[in-house]
N, C-alpha and C positions, 0 to 999 in steps of 0.2 A: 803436086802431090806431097811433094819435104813439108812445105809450108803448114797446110796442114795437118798432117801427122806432129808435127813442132807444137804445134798448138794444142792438139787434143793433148798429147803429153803434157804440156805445163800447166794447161787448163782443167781438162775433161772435170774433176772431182770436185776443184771452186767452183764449175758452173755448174756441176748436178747437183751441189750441196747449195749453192744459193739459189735457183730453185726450185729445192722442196721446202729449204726455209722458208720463201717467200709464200708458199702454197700453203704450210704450216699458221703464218702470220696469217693470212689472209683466210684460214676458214676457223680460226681460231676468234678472231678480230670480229666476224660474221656470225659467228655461234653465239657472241655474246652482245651484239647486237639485237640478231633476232631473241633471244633471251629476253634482254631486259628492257628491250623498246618497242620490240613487236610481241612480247609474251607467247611465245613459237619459238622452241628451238630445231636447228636441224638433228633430223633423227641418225644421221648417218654422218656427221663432221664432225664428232669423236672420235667414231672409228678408223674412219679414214684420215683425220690425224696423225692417230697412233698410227696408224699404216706408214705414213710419208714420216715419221721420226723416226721408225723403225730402219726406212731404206736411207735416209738422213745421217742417223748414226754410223752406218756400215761405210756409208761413202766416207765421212769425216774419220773414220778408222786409216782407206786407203790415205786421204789427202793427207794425216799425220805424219803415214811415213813419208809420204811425198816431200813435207818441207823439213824432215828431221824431229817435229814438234813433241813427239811421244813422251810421256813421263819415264827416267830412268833411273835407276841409283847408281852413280857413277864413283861412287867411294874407291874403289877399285884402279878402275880406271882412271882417275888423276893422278896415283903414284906411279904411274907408268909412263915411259918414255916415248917419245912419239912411235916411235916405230912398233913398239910393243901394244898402243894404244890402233894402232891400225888392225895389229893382230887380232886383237881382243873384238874389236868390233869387227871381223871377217867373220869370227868364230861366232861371234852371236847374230850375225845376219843368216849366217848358215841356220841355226838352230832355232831362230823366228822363219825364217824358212821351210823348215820344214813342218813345222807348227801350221804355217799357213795352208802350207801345201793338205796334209791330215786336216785338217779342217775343212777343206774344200771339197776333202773326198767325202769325209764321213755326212758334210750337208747335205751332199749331192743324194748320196745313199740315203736318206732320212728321208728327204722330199721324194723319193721316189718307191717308198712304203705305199702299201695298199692305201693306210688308214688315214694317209698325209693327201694323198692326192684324191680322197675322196671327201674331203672337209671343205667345205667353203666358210665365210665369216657371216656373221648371222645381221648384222644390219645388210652389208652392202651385197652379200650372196657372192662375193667372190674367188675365186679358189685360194684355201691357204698355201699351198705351196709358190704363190707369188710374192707371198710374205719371207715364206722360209728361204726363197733365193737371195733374200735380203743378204744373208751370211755367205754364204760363198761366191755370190759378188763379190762381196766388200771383201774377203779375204783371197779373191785370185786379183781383185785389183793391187791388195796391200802387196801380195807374193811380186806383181808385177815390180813394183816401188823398192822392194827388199832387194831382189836381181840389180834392179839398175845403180840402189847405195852398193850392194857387194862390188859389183864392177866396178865404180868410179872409186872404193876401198883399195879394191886389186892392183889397180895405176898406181895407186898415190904411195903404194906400201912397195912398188916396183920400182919410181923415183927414189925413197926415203933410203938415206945411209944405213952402212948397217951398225 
């Protein structure tokens, strides 16, 4: 059971983000295809495109913070001492944190409107709010990623001199 649980943790987001890539590539690759070799395009591999970028982005939001990759301005944080640089970055996991966390609720709320869950998308007739959970997937997976840099911050600032 360790074993995999080990794996979904290091993996899970590389293999749901490659793929929807790969499904991305591949009805992208085929639309244009049928386009310009068979004069037929598919009526609904746009849409369903944008669908899989949409749930592509959110995953690639968690796997960011998975490998620490996020854009940051760290002006700040180089004049600081290591120890003080653990602080800093506690205090801002906390406050991405909670960001994620509000985020997660207010999707949750949104998708669960009258008007959200009565939409579906007009090629493929699917319900929008399988779209909208795009977001608060991807940001209870990121909250997940944020918990586990907080802890391994908390160790390292527990070792560090003072």
């Amino acid at each position: 059971m360790m074993p995999i649980l080990k794996w979904i943790d290091q993996n899970a987001e590389k293999a749901l983000a490659s793929v929807l890539l790969a499904a991305i590539v591949l009805l992208i690759s085929g639309n244009v295809f049928m386009r310009y070799v068979m004069n037929a395009s598919l009526s609904w591999g746009e849409e369903l495109t944008l669908w899989l970028f949409v749930w592509f982005v959110w995953i690639g939001v968690s796997y960011a913070f998975h490998t620490g990759d996020h854009v940051r301005i760290t002006v700040l944080r180089d004049v600081l001492n290591d120890r003080a640089r653990l602080i800093a970055d506690a205090v801002i996991a906390l406050l991405v944190l909670g960001f994620l966390l509000v985020l997660t609720y207010e999707c949750v709320r949104l998708i669960r409107m009258p008007f959200v869950t009565s939409q579906s998308s007009v090629v493929l007739g699917l319900p929008i709010p399988i779209l909208y959970s795009s977001a608060p997937v991807g940001a209870g997976l990121s909250a997940i990623r944020v918990i586990q840099h907080f802890i391994k911050t908390l160790r390292l600032i527990a070792k560090t001199k003072v």
